[in-house]
C-alpha positions in Angstrom: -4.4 16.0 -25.2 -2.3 12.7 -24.7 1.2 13.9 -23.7 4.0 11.7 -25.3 6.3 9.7 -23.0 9.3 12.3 -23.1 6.6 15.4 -22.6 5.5 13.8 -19.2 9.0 12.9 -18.0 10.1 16.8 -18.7 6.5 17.5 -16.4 8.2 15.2 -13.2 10.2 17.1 -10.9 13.5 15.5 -10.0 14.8 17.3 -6.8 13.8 16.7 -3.3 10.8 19.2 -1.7 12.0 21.1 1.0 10.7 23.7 2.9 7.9 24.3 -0.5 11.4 24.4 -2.5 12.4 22.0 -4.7 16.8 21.6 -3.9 19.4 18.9 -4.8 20.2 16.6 -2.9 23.9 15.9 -1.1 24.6 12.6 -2.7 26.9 12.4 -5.3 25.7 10.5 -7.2 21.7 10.7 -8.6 19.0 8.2 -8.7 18.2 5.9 -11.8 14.8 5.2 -12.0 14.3 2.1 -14.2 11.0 1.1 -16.7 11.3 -2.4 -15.9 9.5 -3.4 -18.7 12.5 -2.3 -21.0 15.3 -2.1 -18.5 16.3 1.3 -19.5 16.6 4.6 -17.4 13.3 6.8 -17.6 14.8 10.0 -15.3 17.5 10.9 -13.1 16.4 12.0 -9.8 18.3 13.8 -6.8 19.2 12.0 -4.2 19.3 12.6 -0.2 21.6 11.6 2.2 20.9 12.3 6.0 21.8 15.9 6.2 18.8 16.4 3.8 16.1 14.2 5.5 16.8 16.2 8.8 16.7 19.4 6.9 12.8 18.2 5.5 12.4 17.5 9.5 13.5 20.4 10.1 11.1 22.6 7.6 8.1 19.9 8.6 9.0 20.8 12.3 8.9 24.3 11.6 5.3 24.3 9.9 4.1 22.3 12.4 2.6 24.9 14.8 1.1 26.9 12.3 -0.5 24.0 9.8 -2.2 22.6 13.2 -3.4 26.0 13.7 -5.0 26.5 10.1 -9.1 26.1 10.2 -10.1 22.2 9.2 -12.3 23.5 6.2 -9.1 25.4 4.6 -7.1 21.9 4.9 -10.1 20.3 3.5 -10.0 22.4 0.5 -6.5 22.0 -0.2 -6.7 18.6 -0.6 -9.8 19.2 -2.5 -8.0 20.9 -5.0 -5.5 18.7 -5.2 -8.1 15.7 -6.0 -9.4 17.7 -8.6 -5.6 18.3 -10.4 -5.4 14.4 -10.0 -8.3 13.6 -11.3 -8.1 16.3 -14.4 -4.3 14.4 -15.5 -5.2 11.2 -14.5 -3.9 9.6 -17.0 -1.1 11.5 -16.9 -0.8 9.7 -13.7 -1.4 6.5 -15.0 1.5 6.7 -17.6 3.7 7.4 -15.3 2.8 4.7 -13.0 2.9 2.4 -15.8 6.3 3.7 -16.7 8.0 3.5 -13.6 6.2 0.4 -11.7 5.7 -1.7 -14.7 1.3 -2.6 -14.1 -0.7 -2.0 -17.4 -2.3 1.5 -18.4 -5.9 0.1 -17.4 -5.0 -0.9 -14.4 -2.6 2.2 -13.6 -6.0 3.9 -14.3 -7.7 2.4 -11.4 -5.0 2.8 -9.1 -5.3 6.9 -10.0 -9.2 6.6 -9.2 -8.3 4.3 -6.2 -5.5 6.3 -4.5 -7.0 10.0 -5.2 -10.2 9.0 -3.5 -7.9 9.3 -0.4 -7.6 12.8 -1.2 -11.7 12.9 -1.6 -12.4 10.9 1.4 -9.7 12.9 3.8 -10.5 16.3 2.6 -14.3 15.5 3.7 -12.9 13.7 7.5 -11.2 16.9 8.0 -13.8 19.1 9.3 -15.4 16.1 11.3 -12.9 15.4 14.0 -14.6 15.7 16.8 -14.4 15.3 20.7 -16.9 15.5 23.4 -17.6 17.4 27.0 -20.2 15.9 29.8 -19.9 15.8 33.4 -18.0 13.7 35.5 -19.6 10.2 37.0 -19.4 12.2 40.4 -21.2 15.8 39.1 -18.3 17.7 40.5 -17.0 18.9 37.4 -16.4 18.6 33.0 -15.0 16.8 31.4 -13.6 17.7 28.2 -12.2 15.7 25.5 -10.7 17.0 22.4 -8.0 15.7 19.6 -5.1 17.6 18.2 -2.4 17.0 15.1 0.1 14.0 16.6 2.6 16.3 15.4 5.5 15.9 12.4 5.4 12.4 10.5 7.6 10.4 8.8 6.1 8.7 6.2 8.0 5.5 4.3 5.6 4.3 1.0 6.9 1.2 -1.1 7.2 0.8 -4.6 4.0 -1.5 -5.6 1.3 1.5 -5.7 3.0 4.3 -6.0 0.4 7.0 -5.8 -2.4 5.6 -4.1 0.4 4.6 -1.2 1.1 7.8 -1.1 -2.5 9.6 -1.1 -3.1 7.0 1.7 -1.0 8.4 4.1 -0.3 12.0 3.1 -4.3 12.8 2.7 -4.9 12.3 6.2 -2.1 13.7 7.5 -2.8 16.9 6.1 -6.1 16.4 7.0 -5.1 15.9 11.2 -3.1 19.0 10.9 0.8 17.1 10.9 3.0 18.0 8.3 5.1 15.4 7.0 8.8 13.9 5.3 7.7 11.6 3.0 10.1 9.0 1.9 9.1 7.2 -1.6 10.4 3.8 -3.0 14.2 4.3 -4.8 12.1 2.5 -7.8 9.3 4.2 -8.7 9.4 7.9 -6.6 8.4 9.7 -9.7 4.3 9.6 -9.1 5.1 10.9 -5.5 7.0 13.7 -7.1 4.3 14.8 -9.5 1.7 14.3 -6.7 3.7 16.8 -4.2 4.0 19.4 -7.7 0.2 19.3 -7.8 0.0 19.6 -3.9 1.9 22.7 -4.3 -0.5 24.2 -6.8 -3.3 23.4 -4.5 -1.6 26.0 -2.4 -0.5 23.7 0.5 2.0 25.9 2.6 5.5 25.6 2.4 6.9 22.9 4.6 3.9 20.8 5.5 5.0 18.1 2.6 8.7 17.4 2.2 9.7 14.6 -0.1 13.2 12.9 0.3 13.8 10.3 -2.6 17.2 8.3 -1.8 19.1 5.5 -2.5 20.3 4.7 1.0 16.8 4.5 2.8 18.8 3.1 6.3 21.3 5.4 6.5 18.9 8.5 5.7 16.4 7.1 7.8 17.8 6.4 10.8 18.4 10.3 12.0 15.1 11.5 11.1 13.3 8.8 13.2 16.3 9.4 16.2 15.3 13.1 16.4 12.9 13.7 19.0 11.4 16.7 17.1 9.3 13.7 15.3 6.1 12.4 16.9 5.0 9.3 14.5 5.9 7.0 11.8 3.6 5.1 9.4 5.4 2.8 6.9 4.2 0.3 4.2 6.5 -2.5 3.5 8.4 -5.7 4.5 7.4 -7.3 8.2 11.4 -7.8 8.2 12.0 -3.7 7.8 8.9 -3.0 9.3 10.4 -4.7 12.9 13.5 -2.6 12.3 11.4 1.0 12.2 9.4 -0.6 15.2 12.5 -1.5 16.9 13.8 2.0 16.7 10.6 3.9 17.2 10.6 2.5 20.6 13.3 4.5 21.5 11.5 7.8 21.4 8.2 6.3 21.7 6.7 7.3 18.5 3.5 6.6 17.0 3.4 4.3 14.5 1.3 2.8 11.8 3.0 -0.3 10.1 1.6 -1.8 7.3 3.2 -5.3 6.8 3.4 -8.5 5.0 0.8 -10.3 3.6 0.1 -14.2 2.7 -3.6 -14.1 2.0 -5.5 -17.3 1.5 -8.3 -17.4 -0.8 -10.3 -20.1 0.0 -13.2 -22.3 -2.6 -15.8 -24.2 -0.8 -17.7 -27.3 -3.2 -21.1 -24.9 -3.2 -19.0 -22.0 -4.6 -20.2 -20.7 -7.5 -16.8 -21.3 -9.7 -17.6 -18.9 -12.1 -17.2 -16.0 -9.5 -14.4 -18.0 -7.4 -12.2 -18.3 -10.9 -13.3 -14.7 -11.8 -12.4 -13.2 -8.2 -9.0 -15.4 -8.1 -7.9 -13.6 -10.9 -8.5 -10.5 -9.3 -6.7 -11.4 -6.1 -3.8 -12.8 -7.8 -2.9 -10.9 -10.5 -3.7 -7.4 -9.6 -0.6 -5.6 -9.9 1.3 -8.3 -11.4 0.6 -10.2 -8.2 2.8 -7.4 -6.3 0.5 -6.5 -3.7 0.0 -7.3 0.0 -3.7 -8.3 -0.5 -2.9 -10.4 -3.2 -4.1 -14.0 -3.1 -1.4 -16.3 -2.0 -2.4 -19.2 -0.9 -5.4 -21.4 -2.9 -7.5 -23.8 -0.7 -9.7 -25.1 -2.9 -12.1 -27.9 -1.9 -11.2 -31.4 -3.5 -14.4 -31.6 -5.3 -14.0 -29.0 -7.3 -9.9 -28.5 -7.3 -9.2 -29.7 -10.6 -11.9 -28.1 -12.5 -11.1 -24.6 -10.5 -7.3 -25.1 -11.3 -7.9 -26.1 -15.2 -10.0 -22.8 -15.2 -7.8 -20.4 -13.7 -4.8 -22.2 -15.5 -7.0 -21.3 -19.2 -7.5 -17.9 -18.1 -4.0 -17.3 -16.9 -2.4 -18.9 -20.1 -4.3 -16.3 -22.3 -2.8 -13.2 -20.3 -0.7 -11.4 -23.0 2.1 -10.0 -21.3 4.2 -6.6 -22.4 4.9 -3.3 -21.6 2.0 -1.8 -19.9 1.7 1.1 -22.1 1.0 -1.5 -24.6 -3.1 -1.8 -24.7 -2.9 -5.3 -25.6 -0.9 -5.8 -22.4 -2.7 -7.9 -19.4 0.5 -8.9 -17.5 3.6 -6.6 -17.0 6.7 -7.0 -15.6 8.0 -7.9 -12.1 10.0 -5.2 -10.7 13.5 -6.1 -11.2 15.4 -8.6 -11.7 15.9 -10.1 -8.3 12.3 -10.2 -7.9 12.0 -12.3 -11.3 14.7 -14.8 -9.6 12.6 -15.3 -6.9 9.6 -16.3 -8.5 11.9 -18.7 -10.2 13.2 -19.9 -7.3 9.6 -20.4 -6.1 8.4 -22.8 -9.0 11.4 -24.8 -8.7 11.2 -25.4 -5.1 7.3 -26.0 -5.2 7.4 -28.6 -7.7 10.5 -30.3 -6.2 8.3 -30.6 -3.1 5.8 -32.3 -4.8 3.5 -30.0 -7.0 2.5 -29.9 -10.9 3.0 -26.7 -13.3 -0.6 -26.8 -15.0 0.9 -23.3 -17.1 3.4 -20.9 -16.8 6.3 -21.2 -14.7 9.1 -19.6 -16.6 10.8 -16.2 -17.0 10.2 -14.4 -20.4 13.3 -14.0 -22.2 14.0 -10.3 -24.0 14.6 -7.3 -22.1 12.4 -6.2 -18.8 12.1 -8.2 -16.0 8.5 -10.4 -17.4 7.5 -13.8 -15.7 4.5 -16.0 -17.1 1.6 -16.2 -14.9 1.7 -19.3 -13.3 -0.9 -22.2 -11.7 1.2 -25.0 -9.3 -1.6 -27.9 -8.4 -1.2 -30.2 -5.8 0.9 -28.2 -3.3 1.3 -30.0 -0.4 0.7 -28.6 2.9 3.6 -27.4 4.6 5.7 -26.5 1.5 8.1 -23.4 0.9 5.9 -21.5 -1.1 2.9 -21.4 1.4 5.2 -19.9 3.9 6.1 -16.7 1.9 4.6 -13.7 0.3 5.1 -14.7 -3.2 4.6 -11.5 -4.8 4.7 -12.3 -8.3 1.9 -13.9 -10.6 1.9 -17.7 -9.2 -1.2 -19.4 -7.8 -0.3 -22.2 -5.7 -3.5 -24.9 -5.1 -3.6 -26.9 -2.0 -7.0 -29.3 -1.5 -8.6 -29.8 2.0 -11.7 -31.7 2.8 -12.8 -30.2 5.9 -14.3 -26.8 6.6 -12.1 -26.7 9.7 -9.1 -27.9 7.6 -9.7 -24.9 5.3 -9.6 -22.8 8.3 -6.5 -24.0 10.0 -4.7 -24.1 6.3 -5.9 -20.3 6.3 -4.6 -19.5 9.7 -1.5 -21.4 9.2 1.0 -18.3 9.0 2.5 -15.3 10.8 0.5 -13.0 8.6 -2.9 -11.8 9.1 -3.3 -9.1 6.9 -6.4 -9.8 4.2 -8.3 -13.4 3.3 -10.4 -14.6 0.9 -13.4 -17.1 0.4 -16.0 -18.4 -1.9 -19.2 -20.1 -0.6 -22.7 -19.7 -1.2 -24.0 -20.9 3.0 -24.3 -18.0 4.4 -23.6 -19.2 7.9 -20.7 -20.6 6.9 -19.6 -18.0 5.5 -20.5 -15.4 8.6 -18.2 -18.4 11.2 -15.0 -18.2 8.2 -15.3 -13.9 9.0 -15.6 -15.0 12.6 -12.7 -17.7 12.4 -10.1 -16.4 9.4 -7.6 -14.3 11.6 -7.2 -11.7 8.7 -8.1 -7.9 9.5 -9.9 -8.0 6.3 -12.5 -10.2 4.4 -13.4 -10.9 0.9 -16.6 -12.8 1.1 -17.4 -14.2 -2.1 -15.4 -11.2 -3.7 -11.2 -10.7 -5.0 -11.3 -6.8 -3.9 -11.4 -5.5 -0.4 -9.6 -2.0 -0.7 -11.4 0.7 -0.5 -11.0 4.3 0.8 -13.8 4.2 2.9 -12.7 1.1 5.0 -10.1 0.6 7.3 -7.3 -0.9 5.8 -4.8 -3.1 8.0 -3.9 -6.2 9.4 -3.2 -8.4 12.2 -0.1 -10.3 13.7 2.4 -9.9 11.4 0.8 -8.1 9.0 1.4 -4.8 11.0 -0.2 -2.0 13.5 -2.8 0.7 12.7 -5.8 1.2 9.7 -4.9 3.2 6.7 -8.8 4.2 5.0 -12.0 5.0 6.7 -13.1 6.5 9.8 -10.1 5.0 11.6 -7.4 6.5 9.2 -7.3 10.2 10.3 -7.5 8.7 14.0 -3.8 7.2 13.3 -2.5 10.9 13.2 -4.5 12.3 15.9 -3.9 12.3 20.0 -6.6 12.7 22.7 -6.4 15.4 25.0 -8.6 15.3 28.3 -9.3 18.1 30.5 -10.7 18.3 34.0 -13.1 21.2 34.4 -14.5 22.4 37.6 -18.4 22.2 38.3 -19.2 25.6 36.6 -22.4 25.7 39.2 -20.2 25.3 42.2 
């Protein structure tokens, strides 16, 4: 049965998990969390100040010992569980993501299928981590290798996806054997919350998953990652905050996974077939509301087929409905909040004083929520404002190049490196742009890369560390070697 709006709120916990209790927080005053499709409060959450995040250390600090000590299959079946819950109220889950973040109900649904297939994919990793023993070069003795639990985490998610951001990171840390603060988004923490309820009725033990939710991430922040009781760090966000929690990891040398910025480049050869370019751009650009790190932010698009590709993706976008995601006629939801809304404004205005044409869209929505209209800007020159930023937001900017190495070195032609994008239908040339495009992910001849299976990350300033795959339960694991005489000696 479909649980009304107010039925699911009253389900959402709204104190902080500490040490498998749910407390208030220290603050004085609580957290407002915002539907930004209507501007109007949804809950009323607790909120943390320092003295709370070091008491989560604390209770993840004193789990620690005993969660690295509990048999892999056991951690494998809690999260099994958990996936199950998930998947039994998903769309539960998906209301409330559409409630708090804004994205439509059909595409809150695949985020639940997308981000609890972390939980799937980490409970089955947990009882394959391996190591290996063999003699030494010499012959005079073992060598044994073998990888333990990193130790207690601190894990930052953002706002845009705010359960599979979560899953990502929490799944294989309890997977590893760490226990874990997690910190979610001040906007939408209220999916973490009901994941960490469901965790708890999977039966994970008391203290292994602490959640903080607060409005002054910095100041709360900074004692947990100062204490040298934690061992790692893994954060999704800004490159700009990202180089903060780097700059103070480095004073106690912690592991870190850091999930950055993105400015993707999806890029349209002349052979391409359009019909899949337009169809995959649409993807790319406007999944979530174009508020996603892989989404496509920069179109290089052949000059042969430009204009036709523009006028396509400029019809498509024009017929997006936008509204409140519960709606089911909604395709296009709000931006987050207002600022964000200012800055896609910003962007247009800048973009076409530098040159470029609106083909559609390019306005804010009046009424209440925080709605922008989807947007197509042809003609962007090279070099303009808008190629230099992560736009997050539903504007496709088009930029023509001639050249197959022109289309590279427009790709390449940024401090981010996190996901690309590129239509063609030569299969050489489209194994040199994987060799060439200095991305740490591909989309060839497709607008959707993520996938819980893969290693999810990117290069330069797009961050440190894979989230996914083989590689993800690696980021919360450390090596330990031992020398062992020659048993025959």
């Amino acid at each position: 049965m479909t649980l009304t709006e107010q039925e699911l709120l009253a389900k959402v916990p709204t104190k902080l998990y500490i040490g498998g209790k749910w407390v208030a927080g220290h603050a004085d005053k609580p957290i407002s969390v915002e539907d930004p499709a209507t501007a109007k409060t949804l809950l009323e959450i607790e909120n943390a100040t320092a003295e709370d995040g070091l008491a989560a250390l604390t209770a993840a600090d004193e789990a620690q010992q005993a969660w690295a000590k509990t048999a892999p299959r056991e951690r494998s079946e809690i999260l099994r569980r958990t996936f199950e819950l998930v998947r039994a109220r998903s769309e539960e889950f998906a209301m409330l993501i559409s409630m708090e973040m804004g994205k439509p109900l059909a595409e809150a649904r695949g985020e639940v299928a997308y981000g609890n297939e972390f939980l799937r994919w980490f409970s089955e990793e947990a009882v394959r981590i391996s190591g290996r023993y063999g003699s030494s070069p010499e012959g005079t003795g073992r060598m044994l290798v073998t990888q333990r639990p990193v130790g207690p985490a601190f894990a930052i998610t953002p706002w845009n996806f705010p359960l599979a951001m979560a899953t990502r990171k929490i799944g294989p840390a309890i997977a590893a054997g760490c226990t874990m603060v997690v910190k979610p988004a001040e906007l939408t923490p209220l999916t973490t919350l009901l994941l960490v309820a469901n965790l708890e009725e999977a039966g994970l033990p008391a203290g292994v998953v602490n959640v903080i939710t607060t409005s002054t991430s910095s100041a709360t922040s900074a004692p947990i990652i100062s204490d040298p009781r934690l061992r790692k760090i893994t954060f999704t966000g800004s490159t700009e905050v990202g180089v903060r929690l780097l700059e103070q990891s480095a004073k106690q040398v912690l592991r870190t996974s850091m999930e950055l910025g993105g400015n993707a480049p999806f890029v349209v050869f002349e052979d391409a077939d359009l019909d899949a370019a337009v169809a995959g751009a649409m993807l790319a650009k406007l999944r979530n509301i174009g508020q996603a790190c892989t989404a496509a932010n920069r179109f290089i698009v052949h000059e042969a087929v430009a204009e036709e590709f523009a006028n396509r993706m400029a019809e498509q976008m024009s017929q997006m409905p936008l509204g409140r995601g519960l709606d089911p006629e909604t395709k296009i939801g709000p931006v987050i909040n207002q600022k964000a809304r200012e800055n896609l404004e910003r962007l247009v205005k800048t973009t076409v004083s530098e040159g470029a044409a609106v083909i559609t869209g390019g306005n804010s929505k009046d009424g209440a929520g925080y709605f922008f209209e989807p947007t197509v800007l042809m003609d962007v020159k090279p070099g303009s404002t808008i190629l230099g930023e992560e736009i997050f937001g539903p504007i496709a900017p088009i930029v023509r190049f001639k050249t197959e190495q022109e289309a590279i070195d427009l790709a390449n032609d940024t401090v981010y490196g996190l996901v690309s994008y590129a239509y063609t239908q030569d299969l050489k040339r489209g194994l040199r742009l994987v060799e060439q495009l200095d991305t740490g992910m591909t989309g060839l001849n497709t607008g959707l890369v993520s996938n819980a299976a893969a290693p999810f990350g990117g290069v330069k300033q797009s961050g440190l560390g894979r989230e996914g795959g083989l590689e993800g339960i690696s980021e919360y694991l450390e090596t330990k070697y031992v020398m062992i005489p020659d048993p025959n000696n």
